[in-house]
C-alpha positions as CSV (number, residue, x, y, z in Angstrom):
1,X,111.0,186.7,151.2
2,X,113.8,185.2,149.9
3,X,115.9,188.1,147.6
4,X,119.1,186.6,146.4
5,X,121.0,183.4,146.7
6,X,124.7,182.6,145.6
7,X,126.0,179.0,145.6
8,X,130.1,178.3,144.9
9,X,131.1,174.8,145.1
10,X,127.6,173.4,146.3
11,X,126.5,170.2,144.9
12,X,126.2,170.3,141.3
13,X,127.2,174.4,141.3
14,X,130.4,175.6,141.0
15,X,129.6,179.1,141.0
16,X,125.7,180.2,140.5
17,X,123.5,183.0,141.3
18,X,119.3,183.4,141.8
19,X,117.9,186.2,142.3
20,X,114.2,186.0,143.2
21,X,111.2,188.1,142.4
22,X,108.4,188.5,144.5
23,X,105.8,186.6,142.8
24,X,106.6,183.0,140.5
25,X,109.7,182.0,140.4
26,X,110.8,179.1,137.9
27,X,113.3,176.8,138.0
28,X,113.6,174.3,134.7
29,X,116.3,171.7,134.3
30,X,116.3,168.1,133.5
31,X,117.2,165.5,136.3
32,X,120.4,165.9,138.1
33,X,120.9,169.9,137.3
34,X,120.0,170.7,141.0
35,X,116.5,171.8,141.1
36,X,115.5,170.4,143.8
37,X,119.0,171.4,145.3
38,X,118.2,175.3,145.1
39,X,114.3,175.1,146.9
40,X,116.2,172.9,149.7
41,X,118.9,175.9,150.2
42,X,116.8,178.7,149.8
43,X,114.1,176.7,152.8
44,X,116.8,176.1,155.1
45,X,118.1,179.7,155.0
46,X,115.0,181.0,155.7
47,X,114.0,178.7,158.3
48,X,117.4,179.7,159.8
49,X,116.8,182.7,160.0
50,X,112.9,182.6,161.5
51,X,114.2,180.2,164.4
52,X,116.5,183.1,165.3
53,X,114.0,185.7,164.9
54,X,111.4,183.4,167.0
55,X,113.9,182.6,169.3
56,X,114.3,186.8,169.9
57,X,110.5,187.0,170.2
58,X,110.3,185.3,173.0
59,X,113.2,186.7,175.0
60,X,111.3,189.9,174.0
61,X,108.8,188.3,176.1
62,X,110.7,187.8,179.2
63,X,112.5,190.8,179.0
64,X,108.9,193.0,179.7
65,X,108.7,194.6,182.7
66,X,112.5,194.3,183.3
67,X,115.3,197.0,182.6
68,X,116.3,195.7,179.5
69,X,114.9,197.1,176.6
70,X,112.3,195.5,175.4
71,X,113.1,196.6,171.2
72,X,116.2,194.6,169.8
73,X,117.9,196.7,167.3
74,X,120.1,194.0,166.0
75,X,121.5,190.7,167.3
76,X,124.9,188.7,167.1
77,X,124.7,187.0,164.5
78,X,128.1,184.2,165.3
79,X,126.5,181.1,165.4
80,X,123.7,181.7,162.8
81,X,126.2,180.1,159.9
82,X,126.5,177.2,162.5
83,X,122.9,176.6,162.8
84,X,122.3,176.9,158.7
85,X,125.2,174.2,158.4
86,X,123.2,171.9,160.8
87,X,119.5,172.8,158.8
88,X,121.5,171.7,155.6
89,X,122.7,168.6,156.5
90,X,118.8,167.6,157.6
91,X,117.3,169.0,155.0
92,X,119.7,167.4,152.4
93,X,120.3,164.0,155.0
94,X,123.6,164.6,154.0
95,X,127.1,165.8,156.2
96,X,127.7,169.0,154.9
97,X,131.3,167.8,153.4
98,X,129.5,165.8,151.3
99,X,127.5,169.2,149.7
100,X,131.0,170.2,148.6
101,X,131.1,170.0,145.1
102,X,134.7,168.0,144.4
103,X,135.6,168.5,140.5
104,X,137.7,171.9,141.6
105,X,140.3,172.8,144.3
106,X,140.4,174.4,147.1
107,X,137.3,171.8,148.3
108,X,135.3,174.6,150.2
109,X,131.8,175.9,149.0
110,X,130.0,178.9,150.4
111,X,126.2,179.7,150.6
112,X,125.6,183.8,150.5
113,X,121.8,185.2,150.9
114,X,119.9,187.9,151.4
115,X,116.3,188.1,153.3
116,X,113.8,191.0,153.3
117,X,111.1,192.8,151.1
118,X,110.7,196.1,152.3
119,X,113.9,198.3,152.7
120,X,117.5,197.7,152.7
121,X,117.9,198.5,156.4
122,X,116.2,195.1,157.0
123,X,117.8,193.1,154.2
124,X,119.9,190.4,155.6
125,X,122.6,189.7,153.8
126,X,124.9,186.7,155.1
127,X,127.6,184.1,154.0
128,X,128.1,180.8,155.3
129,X,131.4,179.0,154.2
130,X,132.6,175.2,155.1
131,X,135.0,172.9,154.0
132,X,136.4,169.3,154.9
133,X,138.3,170.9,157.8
134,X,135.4,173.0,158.9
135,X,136.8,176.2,157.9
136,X,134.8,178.7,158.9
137,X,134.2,182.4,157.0
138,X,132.3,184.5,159.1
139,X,131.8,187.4,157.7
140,X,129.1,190.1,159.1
141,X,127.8,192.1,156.4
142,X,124.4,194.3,157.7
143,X,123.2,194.4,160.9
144,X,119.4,193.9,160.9
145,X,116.6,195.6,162.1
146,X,115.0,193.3,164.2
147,X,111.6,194.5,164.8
148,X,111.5,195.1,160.8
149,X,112.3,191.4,160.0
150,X,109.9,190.2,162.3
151,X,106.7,191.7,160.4
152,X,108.0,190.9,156.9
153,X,108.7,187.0,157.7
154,X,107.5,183.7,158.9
155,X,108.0,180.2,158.7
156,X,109.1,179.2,155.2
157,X,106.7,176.3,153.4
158,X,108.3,173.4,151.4
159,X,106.4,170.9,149.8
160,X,108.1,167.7,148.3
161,X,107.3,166.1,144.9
162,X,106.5,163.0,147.3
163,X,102.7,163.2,148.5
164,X,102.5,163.4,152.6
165,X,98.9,163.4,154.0
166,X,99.4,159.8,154.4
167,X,103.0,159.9,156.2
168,X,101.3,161.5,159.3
169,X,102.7,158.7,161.6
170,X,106.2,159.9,161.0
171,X,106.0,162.8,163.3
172,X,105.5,160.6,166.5
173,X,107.8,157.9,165.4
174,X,110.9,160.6,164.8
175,X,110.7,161.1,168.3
176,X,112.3,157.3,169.0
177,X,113.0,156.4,165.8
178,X,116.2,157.8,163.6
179,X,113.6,157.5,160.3
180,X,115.6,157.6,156.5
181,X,114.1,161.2,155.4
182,X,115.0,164.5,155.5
183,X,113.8,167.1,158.0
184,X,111.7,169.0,154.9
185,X,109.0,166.0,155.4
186,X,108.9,166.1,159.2
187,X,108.8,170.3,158.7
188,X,105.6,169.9,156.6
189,X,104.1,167.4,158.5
190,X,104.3,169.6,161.9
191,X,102.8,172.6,160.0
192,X,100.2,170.4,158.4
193,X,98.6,169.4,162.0
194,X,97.5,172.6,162.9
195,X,94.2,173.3,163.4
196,X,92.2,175.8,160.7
197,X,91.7,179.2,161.7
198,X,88.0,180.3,161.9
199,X,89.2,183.7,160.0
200,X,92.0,182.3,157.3
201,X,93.8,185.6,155.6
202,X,92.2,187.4,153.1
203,X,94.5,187.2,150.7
204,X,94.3,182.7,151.1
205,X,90.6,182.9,151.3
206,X,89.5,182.4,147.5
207,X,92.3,180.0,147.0
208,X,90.8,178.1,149.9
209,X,87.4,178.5,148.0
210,X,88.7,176.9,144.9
211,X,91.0,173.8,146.4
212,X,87.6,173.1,148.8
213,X,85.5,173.1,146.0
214,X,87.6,170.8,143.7
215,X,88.5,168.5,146.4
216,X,84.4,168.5,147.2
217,X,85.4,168.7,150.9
218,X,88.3,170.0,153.8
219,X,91.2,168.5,154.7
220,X,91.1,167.4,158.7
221,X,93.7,166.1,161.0
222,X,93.2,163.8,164.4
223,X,95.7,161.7,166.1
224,X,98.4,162.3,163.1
225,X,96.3,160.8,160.7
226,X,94.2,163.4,157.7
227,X,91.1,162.8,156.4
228,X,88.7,164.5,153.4
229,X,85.8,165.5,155.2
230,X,83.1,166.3,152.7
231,X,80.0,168.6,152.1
232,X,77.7,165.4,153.5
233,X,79.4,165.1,156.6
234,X,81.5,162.2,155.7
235,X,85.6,161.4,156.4
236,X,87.5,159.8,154.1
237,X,90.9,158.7,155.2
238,X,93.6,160.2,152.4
239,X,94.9,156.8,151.9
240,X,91.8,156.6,149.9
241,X,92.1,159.7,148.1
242,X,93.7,160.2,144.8
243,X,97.3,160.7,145.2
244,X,96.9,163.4,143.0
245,X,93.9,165.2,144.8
246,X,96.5,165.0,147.9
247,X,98.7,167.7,146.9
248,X,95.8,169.8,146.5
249,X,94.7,168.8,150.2
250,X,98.2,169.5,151.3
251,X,97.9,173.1,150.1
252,X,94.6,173.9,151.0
253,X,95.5,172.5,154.9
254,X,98.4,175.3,155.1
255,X,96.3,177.9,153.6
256,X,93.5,177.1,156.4
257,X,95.7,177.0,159.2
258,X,98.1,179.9,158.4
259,X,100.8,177.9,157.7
260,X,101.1,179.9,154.4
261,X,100.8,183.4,154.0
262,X,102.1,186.2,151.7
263,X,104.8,186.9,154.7
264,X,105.5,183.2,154.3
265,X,107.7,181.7,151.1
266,X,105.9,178.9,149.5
267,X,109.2,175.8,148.0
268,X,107.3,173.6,145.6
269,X,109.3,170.6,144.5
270,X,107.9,169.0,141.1
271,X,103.9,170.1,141.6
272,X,102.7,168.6,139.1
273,X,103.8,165.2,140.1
274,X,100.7,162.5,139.8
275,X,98.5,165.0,138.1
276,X,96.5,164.5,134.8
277,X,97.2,167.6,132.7
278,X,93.7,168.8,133.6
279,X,94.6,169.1,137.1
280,X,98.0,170.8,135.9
281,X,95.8,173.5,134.6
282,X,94.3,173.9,137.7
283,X,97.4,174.0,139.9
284,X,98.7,176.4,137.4
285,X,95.7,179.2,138.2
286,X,95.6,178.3,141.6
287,X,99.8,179.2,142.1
288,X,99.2,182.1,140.1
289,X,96.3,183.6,141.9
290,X,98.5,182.8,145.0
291,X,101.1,185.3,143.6
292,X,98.7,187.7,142.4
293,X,98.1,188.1,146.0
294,X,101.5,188.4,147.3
295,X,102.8,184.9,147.8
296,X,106.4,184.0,147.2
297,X,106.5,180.7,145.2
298,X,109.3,179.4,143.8
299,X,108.8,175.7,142.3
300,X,110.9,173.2,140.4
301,X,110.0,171.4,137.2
302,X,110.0,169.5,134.3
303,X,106.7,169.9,132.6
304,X,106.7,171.8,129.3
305,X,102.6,171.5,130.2
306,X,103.3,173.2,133.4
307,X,105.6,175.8,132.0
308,X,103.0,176.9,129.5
309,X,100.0,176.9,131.6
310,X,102.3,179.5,133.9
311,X,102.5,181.5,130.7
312,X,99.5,181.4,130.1
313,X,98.3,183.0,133.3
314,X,101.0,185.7,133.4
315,X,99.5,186.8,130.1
316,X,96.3,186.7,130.6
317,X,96.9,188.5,134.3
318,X,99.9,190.8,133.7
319,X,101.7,188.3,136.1
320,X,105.3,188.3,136.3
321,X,107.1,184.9,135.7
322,X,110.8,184.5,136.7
323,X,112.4,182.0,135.2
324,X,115.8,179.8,135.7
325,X,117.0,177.4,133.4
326,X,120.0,175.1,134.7
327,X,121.5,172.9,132.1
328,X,124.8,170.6,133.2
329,X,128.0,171.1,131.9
330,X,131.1,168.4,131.8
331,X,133.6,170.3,134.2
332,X,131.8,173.6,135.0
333,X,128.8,172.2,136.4
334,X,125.0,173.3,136.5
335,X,124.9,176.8,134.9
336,X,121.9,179.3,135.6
337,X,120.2,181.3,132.6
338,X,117.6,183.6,134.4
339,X,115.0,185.2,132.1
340,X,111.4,186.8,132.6
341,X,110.1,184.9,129.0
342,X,110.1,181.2,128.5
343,X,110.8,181.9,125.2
344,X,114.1,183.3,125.9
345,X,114.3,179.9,128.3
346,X,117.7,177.9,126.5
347,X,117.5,174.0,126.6
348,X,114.5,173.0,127.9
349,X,114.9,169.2,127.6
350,X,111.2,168.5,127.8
351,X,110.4,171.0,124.9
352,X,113.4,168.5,122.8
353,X,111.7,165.6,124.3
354,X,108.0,166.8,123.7
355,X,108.8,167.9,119.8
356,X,111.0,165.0,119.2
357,X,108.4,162.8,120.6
358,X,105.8,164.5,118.2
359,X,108.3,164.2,115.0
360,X,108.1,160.0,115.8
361,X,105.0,159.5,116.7
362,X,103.7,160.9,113.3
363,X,106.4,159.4,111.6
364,X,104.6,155.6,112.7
365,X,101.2,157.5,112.0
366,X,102.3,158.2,108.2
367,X,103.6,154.3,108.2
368,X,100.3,153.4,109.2
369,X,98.6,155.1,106.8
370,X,100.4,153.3,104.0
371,X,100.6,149.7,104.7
372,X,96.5,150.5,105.4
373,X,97.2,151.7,101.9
């Protein structure tokens, strides 16, 4: 799982800190504050570091039946800052000079992180600096157990406010074509065309149960295009399902096919994009079961719905919620307020909106009411 994450100078932060819980994580802030910003780092470090820990496996691999031992202690770590500059700039489509944040001097930024869930001898704690010159600040921290980080991790999940079941094509026509998205949609779309395991982990299965049943069907993949089949046998193409029902496809496709697991972080940008409140509810419970079982999630959003259906369930289940408010401002940036109550949440613009909305709507209600007078 993702522990901690430091930002100086990146984007919209001039100097901000997350540190993550294990379960829900939160983060609230109006357009522009960087929420969005945060799920894209924190998905990029950790695919970072899984493409160097797969990379190990496999020479692992090779190495049996040779002289070299087969366990890796540690590894050098040199060009792994290099390689989580280049994920950056795809996920954010973006050279990574432009991430610099430019209202302070020197113009540098650094991204600092730490990986692991079980002991401190396989945290991995690392720091990646860059500037316009491409000055680098290596700086080795821990070595890492590599055997250690292998069991705890796999291939981070993001999942984009944008619907994708319908954006299969995009896959095939990367491979000739230089298309105008970031790599987070291509990612997804790779890990959604695996096929569904027979025996799914216990810990997905009744999350599984629950998407199946309210989509009335399974989500199915041929030739890069998906499809709802349903309990009578029949395929529906996603292009003709509710855009809203497709998110809960797209879930229930990389709990199926082990895409997502507990040893897996699940980056939710915006769920509750396209959904009616009633399926907000449900999105709600089904995230939270999700972390009841050991699942990583940490979303972004603007819903005051959302928000309080997440409160909801951490009452009623004894579920820890970690929040992060960001909130811009003038010549210091986005600033961070962490909290574990969303009443302790400062600024949350769509509480203003939602109460300020309330205050006028019953103000032309009472103006109503007396010119019927």
């Amino acid at each position: 799982m993702l522990k901690r994450l430091q930002l100086e100078n990146f984007t919209v932060f001039a100097k901000a800190e997350f540190e993550f819980g294990p379960g829900l994580n939160v983060v609230v802030g109006t357009n522009g504050t960087g929420k969005s910003h945060v799920l894209k780092v924190g998905y990029a470090v950790l695919s970072n570091v899984m493409n160097e820990l797969q990379k190990l496996r496999e020479l692992q691999k090779l190495r049996r039946g040779t002289e070299v031992p087969v366990l890796v202690e540690s590894w050098d770590l040199n060009n792994l800052d290099i390689k989580l500059e280049t994920k950056l700039e795809r996920s954010f489509q973006h050279p990574s000079s432009e991430l610099i944040r430019r209202e302070t001097l020197p113009v540098s930024c650094s991204v600092t992180y730490t990986v692991g869930n079980r002991s401190e001898l396989s945290d991995l704690t690392r720091q990646l600096g860059f500037s316009e010159k491409r000055t680098w600040k290596n700086k080795r921290i821990k070595s890492v157990l590599f055997a250690e980080l292998l069991q705890q991790l796999a291939p981070p999940v993001f999942i984009p406010a944008k619907e994708i079941l319908t954006l299969g094509w995009m896959v095939q026509a990367s491979e000739q074509l230089k298309l105008p998205i970031d790599e987070t949609y291509l990612d997804l779309l790779k890990q959604l065309s695996r096929l569904s395991l027979q025996r799914p982990e216990s810990a997905a299965k009744m999350a599984i149960a629950t998407l199946t049943n309210l989509l009335g069907g399974e989500v199915e993949e041929e030739g890069g295009r998906y499809y709802l089949a349903t309990a009578r046998q029949k395929r529906v193409e996603m292009n003709l399902v509710a855009e809203g029902l497709r998110k809960f496809g797209t879930l229930q496709k990389l709990l199926a096919n082990g895409s997502l697991t507990p040893r897996s972080t699940l980056f939710w940008d915006e769920p509750e994009a396209n959904l009616n409140p009633a399926l907000i509810k449900k999105i709600a419970a089904i995230l939270a079961a999700l972390a009841q079982q050991g699942f990583q999630v940490i979303l972004a959003t603007h819903s005051l719905f959302l928000l309080k259906e997440l409160h909801i369930q951490s009452v009623q289940h004894s579920l820890p919620v970690r929040y992060f408010g960001l909130n811009d401002q003038p010549g210091h940036g986005s600033v961070v307020t962490t909290t574990d109550d969303l009443e302790q949440l400062p600024d949350v613009t769509s509480l203003d909106a939602e109460l300020d909305l309330a205050d006028r709507f019953q103000e032309v209600l009472d103006r109503e009411d007396a010119n019927d007078n």
